[in-house]
Backbone atoms as SQL, in Angstrom:
CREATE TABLE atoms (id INTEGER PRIMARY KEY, chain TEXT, resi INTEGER, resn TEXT, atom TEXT, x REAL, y REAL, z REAL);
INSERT INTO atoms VALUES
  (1, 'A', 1, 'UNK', 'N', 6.012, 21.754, -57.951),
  (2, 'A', 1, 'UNK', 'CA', 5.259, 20.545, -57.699),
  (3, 'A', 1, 'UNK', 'C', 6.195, 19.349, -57.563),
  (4, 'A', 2, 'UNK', 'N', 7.347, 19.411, -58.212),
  (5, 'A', 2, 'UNK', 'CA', 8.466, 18.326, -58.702),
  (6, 'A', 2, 'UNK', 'C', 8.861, 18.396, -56.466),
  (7, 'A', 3, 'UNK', 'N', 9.268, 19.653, -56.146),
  (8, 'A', 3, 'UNK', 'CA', 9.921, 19.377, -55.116),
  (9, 'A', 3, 'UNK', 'C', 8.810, 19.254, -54.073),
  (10, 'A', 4, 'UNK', 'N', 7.269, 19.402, -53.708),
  (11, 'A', 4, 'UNK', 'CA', 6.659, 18.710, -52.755),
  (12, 'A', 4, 'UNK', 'C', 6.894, 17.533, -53.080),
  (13, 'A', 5, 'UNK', 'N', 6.695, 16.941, -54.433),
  (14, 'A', 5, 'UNK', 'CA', 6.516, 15.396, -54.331),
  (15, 'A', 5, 'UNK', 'C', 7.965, 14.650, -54.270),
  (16, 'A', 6, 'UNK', 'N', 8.892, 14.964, -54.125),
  (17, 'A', 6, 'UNK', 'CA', 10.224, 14.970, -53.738),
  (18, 'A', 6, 'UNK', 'C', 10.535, 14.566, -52.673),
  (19, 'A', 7, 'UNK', 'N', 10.122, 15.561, -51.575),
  (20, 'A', 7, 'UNK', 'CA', 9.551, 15.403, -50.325),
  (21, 'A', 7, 'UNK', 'C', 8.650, 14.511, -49.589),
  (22, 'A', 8, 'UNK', 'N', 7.656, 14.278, -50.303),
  (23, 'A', 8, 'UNK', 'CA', 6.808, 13.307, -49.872),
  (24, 'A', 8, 'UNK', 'C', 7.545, 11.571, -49.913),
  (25, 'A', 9, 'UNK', 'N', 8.115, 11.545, -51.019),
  (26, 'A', 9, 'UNK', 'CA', 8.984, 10.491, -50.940),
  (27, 'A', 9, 'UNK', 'C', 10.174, 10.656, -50.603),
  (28, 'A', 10, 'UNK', 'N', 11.122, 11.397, -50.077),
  (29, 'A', 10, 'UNK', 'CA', 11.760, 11.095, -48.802),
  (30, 'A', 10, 'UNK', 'C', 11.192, 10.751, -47.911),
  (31, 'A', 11, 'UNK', 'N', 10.324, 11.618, -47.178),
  (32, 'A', 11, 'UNK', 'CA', 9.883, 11.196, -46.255),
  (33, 'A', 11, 'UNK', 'C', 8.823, 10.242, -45.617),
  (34, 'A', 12, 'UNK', 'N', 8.289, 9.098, -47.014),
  (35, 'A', 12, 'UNK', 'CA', 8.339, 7.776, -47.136),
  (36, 'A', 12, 'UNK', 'C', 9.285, 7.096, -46.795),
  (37, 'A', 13, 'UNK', 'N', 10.502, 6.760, -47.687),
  (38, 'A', 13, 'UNK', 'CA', 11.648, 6.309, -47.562),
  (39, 'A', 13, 'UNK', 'C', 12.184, 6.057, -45.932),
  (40, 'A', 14, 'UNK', 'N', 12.193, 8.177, -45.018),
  (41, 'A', 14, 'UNK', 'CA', 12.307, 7.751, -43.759),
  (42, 'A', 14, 'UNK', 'C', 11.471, 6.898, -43.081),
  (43, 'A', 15, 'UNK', 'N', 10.508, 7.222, -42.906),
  (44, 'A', 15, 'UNK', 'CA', 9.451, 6.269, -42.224),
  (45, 'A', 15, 'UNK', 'C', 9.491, 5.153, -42.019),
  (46, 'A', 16, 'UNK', 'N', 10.025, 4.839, -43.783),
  (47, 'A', 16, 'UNK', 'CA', 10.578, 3.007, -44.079),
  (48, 'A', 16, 'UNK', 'C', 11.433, 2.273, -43.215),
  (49, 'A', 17, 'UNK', 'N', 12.519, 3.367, -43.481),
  (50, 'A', 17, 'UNK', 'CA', 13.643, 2.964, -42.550),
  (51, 'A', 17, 'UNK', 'C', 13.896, 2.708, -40.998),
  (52, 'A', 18, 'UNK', 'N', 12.467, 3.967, -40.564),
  (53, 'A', 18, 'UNK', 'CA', 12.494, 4.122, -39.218),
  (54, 'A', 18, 'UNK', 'C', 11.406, 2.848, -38.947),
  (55, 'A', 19, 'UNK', 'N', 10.624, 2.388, -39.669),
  (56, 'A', 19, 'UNK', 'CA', 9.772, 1.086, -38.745),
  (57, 'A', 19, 'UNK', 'C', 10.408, -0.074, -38.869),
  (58, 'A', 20, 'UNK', 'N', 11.783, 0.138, -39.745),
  (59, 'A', 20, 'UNK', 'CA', 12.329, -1.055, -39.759),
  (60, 'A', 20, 'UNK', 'C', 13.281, -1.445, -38.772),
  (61, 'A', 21, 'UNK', 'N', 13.806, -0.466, -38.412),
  (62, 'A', 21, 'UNK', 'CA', 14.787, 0.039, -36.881),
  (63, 'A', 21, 'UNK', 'C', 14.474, -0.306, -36.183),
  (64, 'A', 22, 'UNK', 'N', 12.811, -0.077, -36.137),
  (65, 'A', 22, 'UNK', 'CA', 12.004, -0.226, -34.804),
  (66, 'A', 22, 'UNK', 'C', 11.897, -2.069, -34.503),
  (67, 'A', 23, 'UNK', 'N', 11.080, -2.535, -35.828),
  (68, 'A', 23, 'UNK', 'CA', 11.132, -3.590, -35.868),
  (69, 'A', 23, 'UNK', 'C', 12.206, -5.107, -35.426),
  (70, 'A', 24, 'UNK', 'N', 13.605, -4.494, -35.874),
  (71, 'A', 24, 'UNK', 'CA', 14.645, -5.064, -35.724),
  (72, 'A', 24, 'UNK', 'C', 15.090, -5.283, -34.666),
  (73, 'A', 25, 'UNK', 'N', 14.978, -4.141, -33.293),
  (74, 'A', 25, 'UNK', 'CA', 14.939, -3.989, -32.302),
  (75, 'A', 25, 'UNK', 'C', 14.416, -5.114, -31.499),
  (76, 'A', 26, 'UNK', 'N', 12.893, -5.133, -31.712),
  (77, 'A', 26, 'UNK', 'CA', 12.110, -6.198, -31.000),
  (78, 'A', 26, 'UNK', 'C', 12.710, -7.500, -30.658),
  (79, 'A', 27, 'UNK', 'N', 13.150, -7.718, -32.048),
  (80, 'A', 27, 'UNK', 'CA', 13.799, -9.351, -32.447),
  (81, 'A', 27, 'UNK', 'C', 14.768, -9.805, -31.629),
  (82, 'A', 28, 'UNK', 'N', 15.084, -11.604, -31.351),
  (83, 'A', 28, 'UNK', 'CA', 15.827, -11.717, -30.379),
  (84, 'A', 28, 'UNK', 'C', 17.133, -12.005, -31.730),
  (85, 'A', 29, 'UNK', 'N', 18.225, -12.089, -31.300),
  (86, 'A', 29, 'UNK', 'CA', 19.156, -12.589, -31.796),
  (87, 'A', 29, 'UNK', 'C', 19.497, -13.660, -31.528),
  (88, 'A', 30, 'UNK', 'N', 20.411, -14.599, -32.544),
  (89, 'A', 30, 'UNK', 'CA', 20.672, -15.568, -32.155),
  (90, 'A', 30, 'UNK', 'C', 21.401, -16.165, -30.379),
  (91, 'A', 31, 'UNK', 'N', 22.408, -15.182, -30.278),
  (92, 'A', 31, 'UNK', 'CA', 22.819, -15.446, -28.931),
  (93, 'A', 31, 'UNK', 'C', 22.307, -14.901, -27.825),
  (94, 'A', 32, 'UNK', 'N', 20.772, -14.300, -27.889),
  (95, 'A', 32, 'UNK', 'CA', 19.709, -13.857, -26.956),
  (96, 'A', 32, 'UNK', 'C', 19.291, -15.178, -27.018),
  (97, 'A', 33, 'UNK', 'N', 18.773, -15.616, -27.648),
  (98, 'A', 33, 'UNK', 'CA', 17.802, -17.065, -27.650),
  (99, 'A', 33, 'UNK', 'C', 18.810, -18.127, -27.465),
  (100, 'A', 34, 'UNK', 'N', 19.972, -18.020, -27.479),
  (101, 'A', 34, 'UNK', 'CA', 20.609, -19.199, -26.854),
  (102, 'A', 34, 'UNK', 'C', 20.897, -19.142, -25.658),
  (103, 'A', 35, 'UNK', 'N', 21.143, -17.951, -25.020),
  (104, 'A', 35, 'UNK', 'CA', 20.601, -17.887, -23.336),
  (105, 'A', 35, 'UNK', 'C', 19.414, -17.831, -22.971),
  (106, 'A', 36, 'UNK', 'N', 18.294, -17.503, -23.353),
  (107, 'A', 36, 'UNK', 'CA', 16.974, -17.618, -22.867),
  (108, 'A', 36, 'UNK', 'C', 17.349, -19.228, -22.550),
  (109, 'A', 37, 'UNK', 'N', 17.634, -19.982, -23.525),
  (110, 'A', 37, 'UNK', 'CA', 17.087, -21.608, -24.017),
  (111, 'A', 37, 'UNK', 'C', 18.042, -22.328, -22.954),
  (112, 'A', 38, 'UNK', 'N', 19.504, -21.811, -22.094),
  (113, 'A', 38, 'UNK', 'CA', 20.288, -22.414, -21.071),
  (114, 'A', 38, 'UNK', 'C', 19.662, -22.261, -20.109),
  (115, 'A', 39, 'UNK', 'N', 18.703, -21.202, -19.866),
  (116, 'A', 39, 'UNK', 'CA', 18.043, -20.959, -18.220),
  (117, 'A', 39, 'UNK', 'C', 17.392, -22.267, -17.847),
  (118, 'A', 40, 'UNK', 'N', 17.416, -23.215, -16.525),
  (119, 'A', 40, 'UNK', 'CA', 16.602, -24.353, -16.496),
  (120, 'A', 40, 'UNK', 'C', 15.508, -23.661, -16.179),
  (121, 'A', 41, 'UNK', 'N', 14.317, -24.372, -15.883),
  (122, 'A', 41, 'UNK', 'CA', 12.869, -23.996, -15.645),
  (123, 'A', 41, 'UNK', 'C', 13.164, -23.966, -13.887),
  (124, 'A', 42, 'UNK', 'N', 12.601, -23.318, -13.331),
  (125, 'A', 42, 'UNK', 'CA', 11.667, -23.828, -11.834),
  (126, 'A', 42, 'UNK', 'C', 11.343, -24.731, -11.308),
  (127, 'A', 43, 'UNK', 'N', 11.914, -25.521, -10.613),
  (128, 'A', 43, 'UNK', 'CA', 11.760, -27.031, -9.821),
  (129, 'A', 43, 'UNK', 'C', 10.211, -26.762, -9.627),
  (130, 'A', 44, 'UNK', 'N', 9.574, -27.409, -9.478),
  (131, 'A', 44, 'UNK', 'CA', 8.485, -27.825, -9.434),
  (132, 'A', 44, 'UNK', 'C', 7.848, -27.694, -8.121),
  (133, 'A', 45, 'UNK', 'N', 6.994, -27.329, -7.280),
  (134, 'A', 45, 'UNK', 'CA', 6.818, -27.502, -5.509),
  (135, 'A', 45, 'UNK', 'C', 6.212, -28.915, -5.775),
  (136, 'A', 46, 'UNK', 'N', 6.696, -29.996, -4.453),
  (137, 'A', 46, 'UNK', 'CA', 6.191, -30.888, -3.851),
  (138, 'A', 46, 'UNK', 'C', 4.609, -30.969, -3.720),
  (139, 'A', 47, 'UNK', 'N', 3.958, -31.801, -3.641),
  (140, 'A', 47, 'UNK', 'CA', 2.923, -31.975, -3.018),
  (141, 'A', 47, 'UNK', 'C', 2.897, -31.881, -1.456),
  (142, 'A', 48, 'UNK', 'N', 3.286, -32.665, -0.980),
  (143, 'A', 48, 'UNK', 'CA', 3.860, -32.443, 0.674),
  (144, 'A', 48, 'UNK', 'C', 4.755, -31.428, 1.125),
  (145, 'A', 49, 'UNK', 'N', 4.465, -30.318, 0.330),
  (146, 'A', 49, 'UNK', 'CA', 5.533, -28.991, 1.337),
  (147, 'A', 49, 'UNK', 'C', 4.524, -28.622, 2.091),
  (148, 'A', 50, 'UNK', 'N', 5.604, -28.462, 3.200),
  (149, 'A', 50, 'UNK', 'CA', 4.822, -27.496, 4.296),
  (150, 'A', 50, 'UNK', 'C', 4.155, -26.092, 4.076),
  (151, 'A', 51, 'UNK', 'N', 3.055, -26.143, 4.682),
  (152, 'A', 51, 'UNK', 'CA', 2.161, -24.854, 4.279),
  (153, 'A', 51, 'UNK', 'C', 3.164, -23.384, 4.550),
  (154, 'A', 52, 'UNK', 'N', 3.145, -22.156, 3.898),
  (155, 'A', 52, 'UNK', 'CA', 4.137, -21.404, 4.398),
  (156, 'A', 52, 'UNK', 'C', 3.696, -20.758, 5.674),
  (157, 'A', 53, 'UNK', 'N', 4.934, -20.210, 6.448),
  (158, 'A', 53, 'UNK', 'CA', 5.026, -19.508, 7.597),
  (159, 'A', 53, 'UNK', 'C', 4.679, -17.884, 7.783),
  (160, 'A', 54, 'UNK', 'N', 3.687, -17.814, 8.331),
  (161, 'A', 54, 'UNK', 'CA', 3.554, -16.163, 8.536),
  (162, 'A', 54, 'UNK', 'C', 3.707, -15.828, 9.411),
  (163, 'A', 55, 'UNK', 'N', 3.997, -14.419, 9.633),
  (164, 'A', 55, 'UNK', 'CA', 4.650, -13.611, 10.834),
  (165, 'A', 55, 'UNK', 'C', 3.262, -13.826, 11.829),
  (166, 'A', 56, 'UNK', 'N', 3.867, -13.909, 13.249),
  (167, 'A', 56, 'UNK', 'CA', 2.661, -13.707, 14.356),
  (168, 'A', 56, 'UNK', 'C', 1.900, -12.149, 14.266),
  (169, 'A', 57, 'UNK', 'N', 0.893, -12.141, 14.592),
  (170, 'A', 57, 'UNK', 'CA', 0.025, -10.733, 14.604),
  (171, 'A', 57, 'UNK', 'C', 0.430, -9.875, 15.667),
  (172, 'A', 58, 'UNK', 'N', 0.451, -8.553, 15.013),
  (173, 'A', 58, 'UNK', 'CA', 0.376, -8.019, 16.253),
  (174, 'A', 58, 'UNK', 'C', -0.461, -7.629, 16.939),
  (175, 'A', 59, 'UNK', 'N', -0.236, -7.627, 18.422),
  (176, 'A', 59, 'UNK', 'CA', -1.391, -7.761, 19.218),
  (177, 'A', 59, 'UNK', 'C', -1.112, -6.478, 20.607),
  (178, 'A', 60, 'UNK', 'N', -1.877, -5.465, 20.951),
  (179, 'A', 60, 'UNK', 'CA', -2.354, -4.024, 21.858),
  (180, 'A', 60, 'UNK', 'C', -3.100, -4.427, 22.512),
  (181, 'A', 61, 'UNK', 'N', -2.964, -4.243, 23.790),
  (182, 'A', 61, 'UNK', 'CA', -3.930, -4.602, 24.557),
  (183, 'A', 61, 'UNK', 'C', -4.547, -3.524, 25.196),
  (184, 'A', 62, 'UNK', 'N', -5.910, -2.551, 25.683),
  (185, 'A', 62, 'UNK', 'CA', -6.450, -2.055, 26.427),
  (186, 'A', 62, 'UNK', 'C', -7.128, -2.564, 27.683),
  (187, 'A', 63, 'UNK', 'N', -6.458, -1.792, 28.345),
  (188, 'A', 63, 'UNK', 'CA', -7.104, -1.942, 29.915),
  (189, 'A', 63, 'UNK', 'C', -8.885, -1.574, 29.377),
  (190, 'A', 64, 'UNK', 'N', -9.407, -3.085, 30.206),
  (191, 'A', 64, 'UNK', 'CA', -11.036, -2.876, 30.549),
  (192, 'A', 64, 'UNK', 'C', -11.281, -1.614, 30.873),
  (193, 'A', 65, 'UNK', 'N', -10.365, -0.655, 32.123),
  (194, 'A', 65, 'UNK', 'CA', -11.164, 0.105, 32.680),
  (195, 'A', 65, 'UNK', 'C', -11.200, 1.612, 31.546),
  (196, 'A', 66, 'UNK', 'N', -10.490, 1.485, 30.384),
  (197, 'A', 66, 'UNK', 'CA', -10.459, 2.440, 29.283),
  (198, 'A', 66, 'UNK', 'C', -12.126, 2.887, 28.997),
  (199, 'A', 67, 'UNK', 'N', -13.087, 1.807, 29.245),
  (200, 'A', 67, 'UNK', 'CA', -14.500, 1.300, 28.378),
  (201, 'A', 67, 'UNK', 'C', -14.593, 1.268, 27.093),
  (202, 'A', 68, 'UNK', 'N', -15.573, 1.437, 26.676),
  (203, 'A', 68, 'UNK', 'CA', -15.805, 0.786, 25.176),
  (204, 'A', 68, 'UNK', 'C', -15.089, 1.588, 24.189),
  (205, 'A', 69, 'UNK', 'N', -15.227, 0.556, 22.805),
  (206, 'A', 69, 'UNK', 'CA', -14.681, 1.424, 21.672),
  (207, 'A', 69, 'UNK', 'C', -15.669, 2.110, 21.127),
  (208, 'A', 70, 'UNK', 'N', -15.092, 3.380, 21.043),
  (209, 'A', 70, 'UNK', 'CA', -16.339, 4.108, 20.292),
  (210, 'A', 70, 'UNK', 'C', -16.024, 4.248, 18.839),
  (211, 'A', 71, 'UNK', 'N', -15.033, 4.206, 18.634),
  (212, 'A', 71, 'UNK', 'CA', -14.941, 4.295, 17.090),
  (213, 'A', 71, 'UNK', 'C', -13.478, 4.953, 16.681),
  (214, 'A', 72, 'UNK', 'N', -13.239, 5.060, 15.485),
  (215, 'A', 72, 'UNK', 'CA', -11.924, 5.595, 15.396),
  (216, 'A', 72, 'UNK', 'C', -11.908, 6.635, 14.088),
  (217, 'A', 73, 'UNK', 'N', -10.859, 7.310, 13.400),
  (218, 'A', 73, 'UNK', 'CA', -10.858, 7.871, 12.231),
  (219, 'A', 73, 'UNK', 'C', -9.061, 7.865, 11.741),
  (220, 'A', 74, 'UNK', 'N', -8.484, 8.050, 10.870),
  (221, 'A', 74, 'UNK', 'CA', -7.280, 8.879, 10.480),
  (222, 'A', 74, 'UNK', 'C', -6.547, 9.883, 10.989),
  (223, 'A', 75, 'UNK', 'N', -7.354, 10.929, 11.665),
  (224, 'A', 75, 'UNK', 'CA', -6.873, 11.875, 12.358),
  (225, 'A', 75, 'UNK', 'C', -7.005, 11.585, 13.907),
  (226, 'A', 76, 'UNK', 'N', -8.225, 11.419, 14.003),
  (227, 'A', 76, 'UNK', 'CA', -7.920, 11.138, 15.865),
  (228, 'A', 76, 'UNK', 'C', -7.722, 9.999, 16.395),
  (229, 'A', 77, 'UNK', 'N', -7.626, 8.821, 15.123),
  (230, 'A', 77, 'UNK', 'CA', -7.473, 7.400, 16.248),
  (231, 'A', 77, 'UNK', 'C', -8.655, 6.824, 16.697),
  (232, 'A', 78, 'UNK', 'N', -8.030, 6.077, 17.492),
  (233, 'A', 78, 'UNK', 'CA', -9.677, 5.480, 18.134),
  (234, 'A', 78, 'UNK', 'C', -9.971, 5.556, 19.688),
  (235, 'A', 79, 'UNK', 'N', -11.274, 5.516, 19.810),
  (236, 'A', 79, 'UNK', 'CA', -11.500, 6.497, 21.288),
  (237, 'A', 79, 'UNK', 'C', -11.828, 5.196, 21.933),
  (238, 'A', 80, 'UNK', 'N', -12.177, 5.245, 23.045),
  (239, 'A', 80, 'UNK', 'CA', -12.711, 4.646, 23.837),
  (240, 'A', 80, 'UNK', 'C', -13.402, 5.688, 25.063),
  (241, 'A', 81, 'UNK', 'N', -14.947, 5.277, 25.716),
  (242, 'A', 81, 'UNK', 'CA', -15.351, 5.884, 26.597),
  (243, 'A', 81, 'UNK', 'C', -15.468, 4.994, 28.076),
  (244, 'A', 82, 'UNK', 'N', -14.825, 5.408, 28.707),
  (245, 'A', 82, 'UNK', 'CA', -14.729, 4.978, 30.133),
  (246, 'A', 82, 'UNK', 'C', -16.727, 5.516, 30.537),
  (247, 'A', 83, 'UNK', 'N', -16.725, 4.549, 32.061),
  (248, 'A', 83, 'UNK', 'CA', -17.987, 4.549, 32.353),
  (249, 'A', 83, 'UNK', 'C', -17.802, 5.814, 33.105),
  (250, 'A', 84, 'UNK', 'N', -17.135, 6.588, 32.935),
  (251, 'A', 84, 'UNK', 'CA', -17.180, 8.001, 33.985),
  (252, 'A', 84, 'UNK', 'C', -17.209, 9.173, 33.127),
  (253, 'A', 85, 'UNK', 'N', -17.430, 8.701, 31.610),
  (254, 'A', 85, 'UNK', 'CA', -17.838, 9.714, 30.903),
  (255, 'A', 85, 'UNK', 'C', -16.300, 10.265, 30.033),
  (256, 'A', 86, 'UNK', 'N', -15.365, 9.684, 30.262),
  (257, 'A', 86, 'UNK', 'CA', -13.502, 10.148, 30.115),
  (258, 'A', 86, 'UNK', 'C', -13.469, 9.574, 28.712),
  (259, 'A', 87, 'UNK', 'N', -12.917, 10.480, 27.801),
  (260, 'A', 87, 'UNK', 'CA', -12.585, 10.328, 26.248),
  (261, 'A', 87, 'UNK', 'C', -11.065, 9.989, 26.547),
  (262, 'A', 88, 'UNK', 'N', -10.656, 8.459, 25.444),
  (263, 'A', 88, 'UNK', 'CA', -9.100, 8.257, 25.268),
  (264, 'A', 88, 'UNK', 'C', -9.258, 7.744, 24.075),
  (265, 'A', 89, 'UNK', 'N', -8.109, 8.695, 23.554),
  (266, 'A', 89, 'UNK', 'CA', -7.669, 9.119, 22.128),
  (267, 'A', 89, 'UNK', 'C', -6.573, 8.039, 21.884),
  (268, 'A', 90, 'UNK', 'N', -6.596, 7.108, 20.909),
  (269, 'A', 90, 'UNK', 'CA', -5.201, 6.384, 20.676),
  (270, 'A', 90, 'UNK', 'C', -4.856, 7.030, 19.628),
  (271, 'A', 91, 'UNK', 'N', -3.424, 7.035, 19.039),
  (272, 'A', 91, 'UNK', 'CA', -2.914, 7.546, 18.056),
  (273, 'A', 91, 'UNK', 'C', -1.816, 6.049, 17.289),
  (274, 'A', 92, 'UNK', 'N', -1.538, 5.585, 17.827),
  (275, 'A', 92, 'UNK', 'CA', -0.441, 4.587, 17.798),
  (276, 'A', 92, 'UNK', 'C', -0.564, 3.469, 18.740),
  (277, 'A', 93, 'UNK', 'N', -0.394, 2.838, 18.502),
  (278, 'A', 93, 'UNK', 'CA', -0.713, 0.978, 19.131),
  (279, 'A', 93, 'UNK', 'C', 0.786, 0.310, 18.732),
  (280, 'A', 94, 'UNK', 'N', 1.315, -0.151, 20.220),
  (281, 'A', 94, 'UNK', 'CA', 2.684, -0.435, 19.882),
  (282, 'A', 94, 'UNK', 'C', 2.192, -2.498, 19.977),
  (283, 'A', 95, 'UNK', 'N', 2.796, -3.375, 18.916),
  (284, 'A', 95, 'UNK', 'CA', 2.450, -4.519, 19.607),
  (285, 'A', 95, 'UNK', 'C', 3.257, -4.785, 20.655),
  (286, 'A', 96, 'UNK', 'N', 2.240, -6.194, 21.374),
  (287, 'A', 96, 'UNK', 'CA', 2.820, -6.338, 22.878),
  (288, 'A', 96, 'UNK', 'C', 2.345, -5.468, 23.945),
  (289, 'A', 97, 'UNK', 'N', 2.040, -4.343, 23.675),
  (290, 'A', 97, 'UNK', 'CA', 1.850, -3.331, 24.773),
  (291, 'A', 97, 'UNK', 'C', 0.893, -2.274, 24.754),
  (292, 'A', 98, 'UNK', 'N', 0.377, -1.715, 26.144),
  (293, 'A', 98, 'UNK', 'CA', -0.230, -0.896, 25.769),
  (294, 'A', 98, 'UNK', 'C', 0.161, 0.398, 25.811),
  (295, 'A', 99, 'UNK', 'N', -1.294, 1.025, 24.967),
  (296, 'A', 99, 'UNK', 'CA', -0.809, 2.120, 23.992),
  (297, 'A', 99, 'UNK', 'C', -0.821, 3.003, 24.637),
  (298, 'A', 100, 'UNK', 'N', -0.378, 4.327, 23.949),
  (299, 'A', 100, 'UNK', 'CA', 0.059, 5.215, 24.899),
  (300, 'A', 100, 'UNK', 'C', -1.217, 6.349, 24.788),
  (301, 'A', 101, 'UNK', 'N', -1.992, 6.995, 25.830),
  (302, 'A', 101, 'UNK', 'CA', -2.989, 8.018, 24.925),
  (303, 'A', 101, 'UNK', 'C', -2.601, 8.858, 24.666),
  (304, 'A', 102, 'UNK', 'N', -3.238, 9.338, 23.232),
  (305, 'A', 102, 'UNK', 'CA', -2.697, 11.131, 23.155),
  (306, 'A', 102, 'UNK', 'C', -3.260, 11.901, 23.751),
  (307, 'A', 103, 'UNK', 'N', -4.501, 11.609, 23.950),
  (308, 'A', 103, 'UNK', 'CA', -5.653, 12.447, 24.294),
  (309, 'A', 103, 'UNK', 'C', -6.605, 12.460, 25.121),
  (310, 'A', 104, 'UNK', 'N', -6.907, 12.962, 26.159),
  (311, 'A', 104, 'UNK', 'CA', -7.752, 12.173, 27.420),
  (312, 'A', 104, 'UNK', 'C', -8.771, 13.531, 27.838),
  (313, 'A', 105, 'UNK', 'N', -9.910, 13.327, 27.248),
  (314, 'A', 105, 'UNK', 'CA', -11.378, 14.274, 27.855),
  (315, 'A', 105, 'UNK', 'C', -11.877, 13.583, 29.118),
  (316, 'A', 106, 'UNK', 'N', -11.706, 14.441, 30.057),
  (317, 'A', 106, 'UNK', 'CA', -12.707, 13.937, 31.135),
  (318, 'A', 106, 'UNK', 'C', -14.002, 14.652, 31.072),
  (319, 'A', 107, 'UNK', 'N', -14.682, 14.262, 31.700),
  (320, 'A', 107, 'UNK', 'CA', -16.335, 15.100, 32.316),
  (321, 'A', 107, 'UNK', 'C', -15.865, 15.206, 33.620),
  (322, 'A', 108, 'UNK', 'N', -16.386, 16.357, 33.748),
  (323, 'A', 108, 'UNK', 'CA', -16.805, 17.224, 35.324),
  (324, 'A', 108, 'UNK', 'C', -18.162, 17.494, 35.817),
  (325, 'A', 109, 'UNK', 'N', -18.236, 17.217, 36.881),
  (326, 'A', 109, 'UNK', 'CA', -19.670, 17.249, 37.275),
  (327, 'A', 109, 'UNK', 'C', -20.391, 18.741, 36.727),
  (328, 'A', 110, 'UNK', 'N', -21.206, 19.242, 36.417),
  (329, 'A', 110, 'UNK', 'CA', -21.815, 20.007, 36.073),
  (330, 'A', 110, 'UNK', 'C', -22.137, 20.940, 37.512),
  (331, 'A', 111, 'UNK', 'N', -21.624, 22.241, 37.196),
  (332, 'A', 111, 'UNK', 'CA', -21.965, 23.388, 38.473),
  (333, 'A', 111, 'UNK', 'C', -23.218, 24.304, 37.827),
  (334, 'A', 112, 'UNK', 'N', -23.617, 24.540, 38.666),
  (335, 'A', 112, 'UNK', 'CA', -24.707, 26.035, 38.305),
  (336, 'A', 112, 'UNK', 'C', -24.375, 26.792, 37.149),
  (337, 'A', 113, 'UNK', 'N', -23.491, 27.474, 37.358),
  (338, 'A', 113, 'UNK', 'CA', -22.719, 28.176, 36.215),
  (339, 'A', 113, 'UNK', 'C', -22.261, 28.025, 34.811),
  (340, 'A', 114, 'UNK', 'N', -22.294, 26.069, 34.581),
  (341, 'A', 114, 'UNK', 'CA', -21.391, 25.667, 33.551),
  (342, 'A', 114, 'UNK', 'C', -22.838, 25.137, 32.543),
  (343, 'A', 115, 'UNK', 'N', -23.721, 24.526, 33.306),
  (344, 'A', 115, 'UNK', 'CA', -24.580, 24.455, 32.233),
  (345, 'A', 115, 'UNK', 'C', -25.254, 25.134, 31.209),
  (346, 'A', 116, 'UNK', 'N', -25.735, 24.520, 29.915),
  (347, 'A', 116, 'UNK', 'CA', -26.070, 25.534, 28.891),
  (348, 'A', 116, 'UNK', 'C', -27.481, 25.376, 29.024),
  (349, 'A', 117, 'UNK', 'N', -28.180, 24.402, 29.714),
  (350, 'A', 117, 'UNK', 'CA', -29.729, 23.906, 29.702),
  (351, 'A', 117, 'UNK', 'C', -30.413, 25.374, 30.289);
């Protein structure tokens, strides 16, 4: 019984020692806090500074005759349907310019053979 409780107070004792380690740690020292205390502060901003500068947008242009946007996703981009029934797939939009398609569905007139009606 003598040596559990032996034990138990060592390993009080450590504990002691170890939150005090810990503790000590945190703390600044004197010549920590005498450099914190040399740093000057942050000039102050003006009232009259100029508003800041942001980059111009970038800007893709599609040809009208592409037709409308139909919509887009993650994987295929965004389509557009021409009035002739023609799917264009964007993948990438360069600014300044236009984009390149990945992907281009046309329609074909419908033959005897091809319809499912």
């Amino acid at each position: 019984m003598n040596n559990l409780r032996w034990k138990a107070g060592a390993l009080v004792v450590v504990i002691l020692l170890c939150a005090t380690l810990v503790l000590r740690a945190g703390k600044t020292t004197s010549s920590t806090a005498a450099n914190v205390m040399s740093v000057s502060p942050a000039p102050h901003a003006s009232v009259n500074a100029p508003p800041p500068q942001f980059a111009s947008p970038c800007v893709a242009t599609i040809p009208r005759s592409w037709g409308q946007y139909r919509g887009g996703s993650s994987q295929s981009g965004l389509a557009f349907e021409a009035s002739d029934g023609t799917l264009r797939f964007i993948t990438n939009l360069p600014c300044g310019a236009t984009p390149v398609v990945a992907l281009e569905v046309r329609r074909t007139a419908a033959s005897s053979g091809d319809s499912l009606d």
